[in-house]
C-alpha positions as CSV (number, residue, x, y, z in Angstrom):
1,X,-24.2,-36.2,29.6
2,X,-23.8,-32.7,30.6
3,X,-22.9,-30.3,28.2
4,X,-19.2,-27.2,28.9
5,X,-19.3,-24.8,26.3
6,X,-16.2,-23.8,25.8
7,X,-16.7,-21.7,22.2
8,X,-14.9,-18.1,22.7
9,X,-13.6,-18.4,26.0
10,X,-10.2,-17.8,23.9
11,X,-6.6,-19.3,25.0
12,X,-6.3,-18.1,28.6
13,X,-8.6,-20.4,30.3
14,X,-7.7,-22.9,32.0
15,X,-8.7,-26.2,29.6
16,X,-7.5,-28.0,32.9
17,X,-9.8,-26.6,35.5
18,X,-12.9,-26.6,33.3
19,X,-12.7,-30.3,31.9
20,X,-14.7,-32.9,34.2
21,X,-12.6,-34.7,36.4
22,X,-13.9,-37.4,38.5
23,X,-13.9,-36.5,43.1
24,X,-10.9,-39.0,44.3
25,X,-10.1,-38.1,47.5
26,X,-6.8,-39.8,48.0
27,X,-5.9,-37.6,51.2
28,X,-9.2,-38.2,53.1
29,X,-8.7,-41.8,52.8
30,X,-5.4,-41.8,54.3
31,X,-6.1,-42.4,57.8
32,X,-8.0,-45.7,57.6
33,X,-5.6,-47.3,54.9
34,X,-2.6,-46.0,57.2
35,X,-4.5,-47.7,59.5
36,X,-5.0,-51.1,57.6
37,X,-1.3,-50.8,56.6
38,X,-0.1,-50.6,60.2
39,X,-1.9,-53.5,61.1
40,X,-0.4,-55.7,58.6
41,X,3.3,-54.3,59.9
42,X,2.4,-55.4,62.8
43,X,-0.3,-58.1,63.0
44,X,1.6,-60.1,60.1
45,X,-1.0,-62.6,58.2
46,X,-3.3,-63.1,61.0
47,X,-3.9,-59.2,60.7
48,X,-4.4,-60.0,56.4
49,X,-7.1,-62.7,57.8
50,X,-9.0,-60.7,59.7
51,X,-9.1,-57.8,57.1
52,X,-10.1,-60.3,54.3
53,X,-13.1,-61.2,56.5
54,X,-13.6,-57.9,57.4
55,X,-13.7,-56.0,53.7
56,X,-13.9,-59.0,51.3
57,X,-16.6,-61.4,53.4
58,X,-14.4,-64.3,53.1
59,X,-12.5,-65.7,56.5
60,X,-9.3,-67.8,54.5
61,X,-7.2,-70.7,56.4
62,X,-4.3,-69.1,54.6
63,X,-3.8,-66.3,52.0
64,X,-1.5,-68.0,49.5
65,X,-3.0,-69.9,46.9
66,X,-2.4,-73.7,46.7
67,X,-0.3,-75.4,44.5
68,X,-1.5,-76.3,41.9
69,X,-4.9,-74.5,41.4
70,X,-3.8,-72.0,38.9
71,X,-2.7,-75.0,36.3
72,X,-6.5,-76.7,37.7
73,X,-8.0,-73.3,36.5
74,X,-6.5,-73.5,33.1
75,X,-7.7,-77.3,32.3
76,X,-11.2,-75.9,32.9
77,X,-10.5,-72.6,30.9
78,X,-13.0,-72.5,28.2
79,X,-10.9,-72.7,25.1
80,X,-12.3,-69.4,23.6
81,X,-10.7,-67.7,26.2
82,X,-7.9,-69.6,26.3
83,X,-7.5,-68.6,22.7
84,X,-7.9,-65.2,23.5
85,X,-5.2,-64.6,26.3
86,X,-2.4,-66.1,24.2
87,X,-3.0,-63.8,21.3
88,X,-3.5,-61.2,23.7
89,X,0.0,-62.6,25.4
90,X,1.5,-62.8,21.9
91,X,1.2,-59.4,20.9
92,X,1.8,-57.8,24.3
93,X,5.3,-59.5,24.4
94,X,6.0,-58.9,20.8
95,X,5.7,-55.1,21.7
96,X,7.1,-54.9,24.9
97,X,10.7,-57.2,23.3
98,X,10.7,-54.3,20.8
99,X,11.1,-52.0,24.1
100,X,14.4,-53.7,25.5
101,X,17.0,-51.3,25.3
102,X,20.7,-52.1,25.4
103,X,23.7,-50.9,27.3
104,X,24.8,-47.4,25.9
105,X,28.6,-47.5,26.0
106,X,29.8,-43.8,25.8
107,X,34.0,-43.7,25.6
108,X,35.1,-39.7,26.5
109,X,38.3,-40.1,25.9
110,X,41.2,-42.9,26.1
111,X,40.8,-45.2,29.0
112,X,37.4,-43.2,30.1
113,X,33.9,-44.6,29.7
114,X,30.8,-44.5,31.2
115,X,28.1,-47.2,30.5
116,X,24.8,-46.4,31.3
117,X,23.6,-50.2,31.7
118,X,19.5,-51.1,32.6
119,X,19.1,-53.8,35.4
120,X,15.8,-55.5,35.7
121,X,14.3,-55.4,39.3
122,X,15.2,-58.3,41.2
123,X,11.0,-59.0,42.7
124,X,7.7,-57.2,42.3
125,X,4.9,-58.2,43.3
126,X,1.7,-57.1,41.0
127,X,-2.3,-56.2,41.9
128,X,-5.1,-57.1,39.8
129,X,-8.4,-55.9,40.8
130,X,-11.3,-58.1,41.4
131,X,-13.9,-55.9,42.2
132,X,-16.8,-55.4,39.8
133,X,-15.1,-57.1,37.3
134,X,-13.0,-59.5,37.3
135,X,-9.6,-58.4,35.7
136,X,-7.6,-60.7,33.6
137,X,-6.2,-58.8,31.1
138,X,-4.3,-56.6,34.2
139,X,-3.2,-60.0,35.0
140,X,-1.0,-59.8,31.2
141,X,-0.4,-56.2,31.6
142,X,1.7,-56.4,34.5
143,X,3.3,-59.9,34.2
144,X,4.3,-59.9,30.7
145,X,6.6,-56.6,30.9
146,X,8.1,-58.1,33.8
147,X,8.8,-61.2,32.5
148,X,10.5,-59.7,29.4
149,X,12.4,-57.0,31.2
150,X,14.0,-60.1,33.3
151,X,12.5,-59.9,36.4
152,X,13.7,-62.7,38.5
153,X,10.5,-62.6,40.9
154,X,7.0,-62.3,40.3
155,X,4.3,-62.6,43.3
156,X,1.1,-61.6,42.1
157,X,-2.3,-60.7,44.4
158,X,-5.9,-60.4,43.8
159,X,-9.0,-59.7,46.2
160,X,-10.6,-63.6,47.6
161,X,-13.7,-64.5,46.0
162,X,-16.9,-65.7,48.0
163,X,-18.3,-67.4,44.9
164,X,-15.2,-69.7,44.3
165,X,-14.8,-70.7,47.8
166,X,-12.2,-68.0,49.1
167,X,-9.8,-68.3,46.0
168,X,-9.4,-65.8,43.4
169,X,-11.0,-65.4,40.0
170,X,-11.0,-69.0,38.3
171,X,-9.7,-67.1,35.0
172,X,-7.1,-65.0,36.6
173,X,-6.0,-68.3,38.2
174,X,-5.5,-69.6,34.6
175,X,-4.0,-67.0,32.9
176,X,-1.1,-66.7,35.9
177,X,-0.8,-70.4,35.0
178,X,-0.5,-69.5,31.1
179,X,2.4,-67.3,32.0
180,X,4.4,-69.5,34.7
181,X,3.5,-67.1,37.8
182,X,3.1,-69.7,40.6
183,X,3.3,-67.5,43.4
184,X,0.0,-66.3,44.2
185,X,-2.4,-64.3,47.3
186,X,-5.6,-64.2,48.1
187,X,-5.1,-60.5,49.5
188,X,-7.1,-58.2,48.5
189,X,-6.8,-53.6,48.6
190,X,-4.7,-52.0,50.7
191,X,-3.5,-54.7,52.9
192,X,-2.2,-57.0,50.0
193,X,0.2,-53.8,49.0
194,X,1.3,-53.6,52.9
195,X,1.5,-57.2,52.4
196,X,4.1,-56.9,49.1
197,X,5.5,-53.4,50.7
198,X,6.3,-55.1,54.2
199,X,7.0,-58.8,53.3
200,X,4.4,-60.5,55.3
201,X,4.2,-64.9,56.0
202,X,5.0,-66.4,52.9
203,X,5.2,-63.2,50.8
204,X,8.7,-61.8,50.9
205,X,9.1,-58.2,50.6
206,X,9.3,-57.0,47.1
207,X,11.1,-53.8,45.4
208,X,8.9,-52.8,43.1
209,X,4.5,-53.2,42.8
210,X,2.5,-52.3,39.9
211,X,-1.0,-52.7,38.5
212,X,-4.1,-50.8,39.1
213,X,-6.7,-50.6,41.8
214,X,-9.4,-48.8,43.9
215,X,-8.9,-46.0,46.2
216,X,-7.6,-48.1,48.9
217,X,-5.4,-49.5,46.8
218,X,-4.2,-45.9,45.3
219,X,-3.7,-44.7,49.0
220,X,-1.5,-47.5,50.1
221,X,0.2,-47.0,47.3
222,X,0.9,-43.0,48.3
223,X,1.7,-44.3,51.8
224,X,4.4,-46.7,51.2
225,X,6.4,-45.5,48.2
226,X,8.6,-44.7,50.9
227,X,8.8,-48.3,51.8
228,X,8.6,-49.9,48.0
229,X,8.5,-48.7,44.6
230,X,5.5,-48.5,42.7
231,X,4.3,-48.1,39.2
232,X,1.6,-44.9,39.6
233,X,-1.4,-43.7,42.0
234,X,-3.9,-44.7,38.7
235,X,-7.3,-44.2,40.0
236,X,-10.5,-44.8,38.3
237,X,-10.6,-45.5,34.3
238,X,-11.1,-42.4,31.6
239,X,-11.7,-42.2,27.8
240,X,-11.5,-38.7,26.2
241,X,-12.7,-38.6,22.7
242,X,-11.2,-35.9,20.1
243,X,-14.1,-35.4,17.2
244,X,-15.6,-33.4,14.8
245,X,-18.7,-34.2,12.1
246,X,-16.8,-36.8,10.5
247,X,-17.6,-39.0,13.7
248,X,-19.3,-42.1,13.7
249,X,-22.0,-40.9,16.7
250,X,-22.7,-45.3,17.0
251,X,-18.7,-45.2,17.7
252,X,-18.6,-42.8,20.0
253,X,-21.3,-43.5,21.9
254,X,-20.0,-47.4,22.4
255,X,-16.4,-46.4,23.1
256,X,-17.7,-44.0,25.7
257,X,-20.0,-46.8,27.4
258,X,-17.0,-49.1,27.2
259,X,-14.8,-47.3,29.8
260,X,-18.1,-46.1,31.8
261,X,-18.2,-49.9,32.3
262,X,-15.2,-50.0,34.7
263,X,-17.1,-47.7,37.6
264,X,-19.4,-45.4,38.3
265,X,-16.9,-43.7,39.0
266,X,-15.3,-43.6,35.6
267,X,-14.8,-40.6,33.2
268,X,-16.1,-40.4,29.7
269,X,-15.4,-37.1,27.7
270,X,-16.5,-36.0,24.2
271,X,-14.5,-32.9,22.9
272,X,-15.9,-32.0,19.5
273,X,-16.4,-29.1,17.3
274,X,-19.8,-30.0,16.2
275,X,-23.5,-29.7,18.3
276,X,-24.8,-32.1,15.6
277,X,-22.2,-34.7,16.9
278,X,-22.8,-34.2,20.5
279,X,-26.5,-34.4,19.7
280,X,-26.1,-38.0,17.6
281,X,-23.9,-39.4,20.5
282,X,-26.9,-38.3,22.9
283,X,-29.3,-40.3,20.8
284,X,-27.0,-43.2,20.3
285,X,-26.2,-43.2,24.3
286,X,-30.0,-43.6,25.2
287,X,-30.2,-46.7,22.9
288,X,-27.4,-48.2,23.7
289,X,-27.2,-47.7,27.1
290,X,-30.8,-49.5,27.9
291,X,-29.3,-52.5,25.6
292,X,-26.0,-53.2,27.6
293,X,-25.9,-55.5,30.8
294,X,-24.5,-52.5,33.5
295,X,-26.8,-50.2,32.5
296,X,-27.0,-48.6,35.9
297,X,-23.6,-48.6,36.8
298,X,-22.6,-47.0,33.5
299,X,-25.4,-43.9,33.7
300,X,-24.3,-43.3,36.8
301,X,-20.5,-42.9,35.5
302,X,-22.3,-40.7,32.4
303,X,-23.9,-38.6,34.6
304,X,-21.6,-38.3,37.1
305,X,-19.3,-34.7,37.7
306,X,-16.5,-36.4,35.5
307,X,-18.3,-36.9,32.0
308,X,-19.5,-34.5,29.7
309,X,-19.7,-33.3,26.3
310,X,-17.0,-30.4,25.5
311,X,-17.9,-28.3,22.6
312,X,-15.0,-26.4,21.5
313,X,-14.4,-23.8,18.2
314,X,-12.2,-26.0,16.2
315,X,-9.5,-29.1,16.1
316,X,-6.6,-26.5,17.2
317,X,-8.7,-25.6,20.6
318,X,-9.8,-29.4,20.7
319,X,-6.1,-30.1,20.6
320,X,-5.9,-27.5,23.5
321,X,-8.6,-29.0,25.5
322,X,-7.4,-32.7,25.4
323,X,-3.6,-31.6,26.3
324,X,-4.8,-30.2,28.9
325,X,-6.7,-32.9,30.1
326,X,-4.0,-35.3,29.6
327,X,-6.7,-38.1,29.6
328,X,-5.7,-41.9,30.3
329,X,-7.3,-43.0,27.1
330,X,-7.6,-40.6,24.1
331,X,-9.2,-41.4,20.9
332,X,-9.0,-39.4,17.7
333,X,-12.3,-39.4,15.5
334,X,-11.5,-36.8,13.2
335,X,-11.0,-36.6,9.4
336,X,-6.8,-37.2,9.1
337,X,-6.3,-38.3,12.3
338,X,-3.3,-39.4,12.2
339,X,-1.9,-35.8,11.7
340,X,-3.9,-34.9,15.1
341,X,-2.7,-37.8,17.0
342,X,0.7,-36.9,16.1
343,X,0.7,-33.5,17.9
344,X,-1.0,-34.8,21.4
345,X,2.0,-34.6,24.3
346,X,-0.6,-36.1,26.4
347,X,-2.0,-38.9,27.0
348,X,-1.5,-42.6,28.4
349,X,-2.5,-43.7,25.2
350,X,-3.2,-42.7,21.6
351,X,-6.4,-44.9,19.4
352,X,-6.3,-43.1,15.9
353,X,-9.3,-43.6,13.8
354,X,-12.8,-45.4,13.6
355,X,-11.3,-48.9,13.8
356,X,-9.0,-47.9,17.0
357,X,-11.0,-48.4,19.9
358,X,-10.0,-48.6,23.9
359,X,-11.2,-52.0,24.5
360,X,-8.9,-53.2,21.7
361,X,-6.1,-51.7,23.8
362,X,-7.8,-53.5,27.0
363,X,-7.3,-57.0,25.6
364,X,-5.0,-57.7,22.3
365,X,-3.8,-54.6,20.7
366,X,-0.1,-54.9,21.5
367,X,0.0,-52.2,24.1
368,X,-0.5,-51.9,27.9
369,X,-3.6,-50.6,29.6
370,X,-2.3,-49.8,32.7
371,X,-2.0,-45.8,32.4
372,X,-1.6,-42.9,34.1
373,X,-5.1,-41.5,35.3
374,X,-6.1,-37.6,36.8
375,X,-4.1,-36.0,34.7
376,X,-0.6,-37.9,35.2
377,X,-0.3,-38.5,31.6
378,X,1.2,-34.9,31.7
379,X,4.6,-36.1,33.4
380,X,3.8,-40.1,34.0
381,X,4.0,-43.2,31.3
382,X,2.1,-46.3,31.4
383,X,3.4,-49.5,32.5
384,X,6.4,-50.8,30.3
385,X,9.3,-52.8,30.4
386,X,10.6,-49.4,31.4
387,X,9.0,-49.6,34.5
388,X,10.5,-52.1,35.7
389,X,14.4,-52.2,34.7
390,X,16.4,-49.2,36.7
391,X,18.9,-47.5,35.3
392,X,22.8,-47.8,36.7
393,X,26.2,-46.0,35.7
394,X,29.3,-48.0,35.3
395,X,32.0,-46.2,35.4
396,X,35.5,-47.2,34.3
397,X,38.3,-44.4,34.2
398,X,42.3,-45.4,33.8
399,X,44.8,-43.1,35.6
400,X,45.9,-41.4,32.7
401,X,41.9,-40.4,32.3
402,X,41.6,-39.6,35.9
403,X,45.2,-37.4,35.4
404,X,43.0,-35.0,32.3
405,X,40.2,-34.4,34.9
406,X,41.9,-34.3,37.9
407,X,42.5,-30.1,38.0
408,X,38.3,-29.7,37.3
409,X,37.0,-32.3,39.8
410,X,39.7,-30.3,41.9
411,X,38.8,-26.8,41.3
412,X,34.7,-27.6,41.6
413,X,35.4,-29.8,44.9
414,X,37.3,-26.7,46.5
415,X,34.0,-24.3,45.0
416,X,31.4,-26.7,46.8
417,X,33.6,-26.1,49.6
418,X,34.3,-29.9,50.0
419,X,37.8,-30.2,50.0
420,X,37.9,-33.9,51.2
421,X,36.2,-34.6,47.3
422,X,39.2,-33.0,45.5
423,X,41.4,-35.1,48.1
424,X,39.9,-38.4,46.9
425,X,41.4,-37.3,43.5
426,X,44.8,-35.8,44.8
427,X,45.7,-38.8,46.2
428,X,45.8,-41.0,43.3
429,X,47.6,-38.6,41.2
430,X,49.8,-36.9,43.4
431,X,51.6,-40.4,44.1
């Protein structure tokens, strides 16, 4: 990994600008994904067809998944796994009921209240990847905080498979059958988010889509939030790593490789106050990087313009650095971590201490790993029951309330120079 010394450049440089960041060109690949989208718009599912043969290899009779083959999935699920996504199920909806909020009733006087009530959105329809890997635990990230936030209905689409005859991942299948999501596409990128934006064949159109994806997916996104909420533009995975020489170099090393896993494309940063560190995790990255099964793909995501080692003065610039890099993942390996942890404002999320890793957030830690990437976690959240509840204002005013404010809304009407918004009030109280 390549080495930015950043040792007395003092606090007026730009800790944003001279971090690694992985090259994802959003804008250049809006033409051909405006293009795909268009042609779903238009073409309907014979248009989804011919770009699933097209991108994915696979020509499909129809792109919804048959009755049936999720729950056929989950009888052949080995049980290991099996055992594995429930605890991963039980803890994620354990933490994300904890997250409910209720309806804050605020009374301003006699006979005036306001209610600020949340409302679950009424259908969403959710991506999980299938690209290098095939993505299950996206498939609990997205579904169980809709589920608990009350969402009425839940489509869910994932990229055809050529190995498993045109349907998607056997274990995705299963673990939509675990949770009770029986609508289900065979659409993969861009054109199953036209397909969700623009309600296309079976699929009706959906408020609301969340859950990660590639750079096609990311662009559709950008291009339809006019057309349908979504969740973020998250592009490719990131780990930053906060240490100094009380660093397990083995940890490091392994939680880097972890998130270099996803793509080549992936960031892994170290920021760290000692050279002996970054030296150990160089060591430790050789050896362990030979031993693991995507070797290539993960020194090519090492290498790559977006990884590097980040050797900083001290644990207050460190601090600095990471804030600034607002990383999707951030780990803490330094002595009292917790106390560091607590003064990070950004981040997706937060793994304190040696025993804290990313992939435990990945699978069964409780939280969600779909996060803001690029440098959203400056101003974005990950994906919550939050995300998919709105918030509405009742309001409830008697006429004596409306009588005690009448003269303001009045007065501020006539200063807006909307007289005809004062009248709505005159009327009522002038009678």
């Amino acid at each position: 990994m390549r080495r930015i010394d950043l040792r007395g450049s003092g606090h007026h440089t730009d800790y944003r600008a001279a971090v690694p960041r992985a090259d994802f060109d959003v804008e250049a690949a809006v033409p051909a994904v405006r293009e795909i989208c268009e042609a779903v718009r238009t073409g309907g599912v014979d248009a989804i067809l011919d770009l699933t043969a097209r991108f994915d290899g696979v020509r499909l009779e129809d792109i919804r998944v048959p009755a049936g083959a999720a729950q056929d999935a989950l009888e052949r699920l080995d049980p290991d796994i099996r055992a594995g996504l429930e605890e991963s199920i039980r803890r994620l909806r354990a933490t994300c009921t904890a997250e409910l909020e209720t309806d804050a009733v605020t009374d301003l006087g006699p006979g005036a209240r306001v209610t600020h009530r949340k409302v679950p959105v009424d259908r969403v329809g959710l991506y999980v990847p299938g690209g290098l890997a095939p993505l299950v635990s996206s498939v609990l990230m997205n579904v169980v905080p809709a589920q608990v936030a009350g969402v009425g209905s839940i489509a869910l689409a994932s990229p055809p498979q050529k190995d498993f005859g045109g349907s998607i991942h056997p274990t995705v299948l299963a673990a939509c059958a675990l949770l009770g999501v029986e609508e289900i596409y065979a659409v993969g990128g861009a054109q199953a988010i036209a397909m969700f934006a623009y309600g296309t064949g079976p699929c009706r159109r959906v408020d609301l889509v969340t859950g990660p994806g590639n750079i096609w997916v990311v662009t559709a996104k950008r291009i339809l939030k006019g057309q349908v909420g979504i969740d973020s533009e998250a592009g490719p995975t990131e780990i930053a790593i906060l240490a100094d020489d009380t660093a397990d170099p083995a940890y490091v090393a392994a939680d880097l490789i972890s998130q270099a896993e996803h793509d080549p494309l992936a960031a892994a940063v170290l920021v760290t106050t000692s050279t002996a560190l970054a030296d150990a995790v160089d060591g430790e990255l050789e050896t362990q990087v030979a031993a693991t099964k995507h070797s290539e793909r993960i020194g090519i995501s090492l290498a790559g313009q977006q990884s590097g080692v980040v050797l900083v003065d001290d644990l207050e610039q460190g601090l600095d650095v990471v804030n600034a890099y607002a990383a999707e993942h951030l780990e803490i390996h330094t002595a009292d971590a917790a106390t560091w942890a607590a003064r990070v404002r950004n981040a997706g999320a937060i793994f304190v201490g040696p025993y804290a890793p990313v992939s435990l957030g990945d699978y069964c830690a409780g939280s969600n790993h779909v996060l803001p990437t690029g440098g959203c976690a400056c101003h974005s959240s990950g994906l919550s029951v939050r995300a998919f509840t709105k918030s509405v204002h009742v309001v409830e005013y008697s006429r004596e309330a409306l009588d005690e404010v009448a003269g303001h809304v009045v007065t501020l009407a006539e200063a807006e120079d909307l007289p005809g918004h004062g009248a709505a009030v005159s009327v009522r109280t002038q009678r």
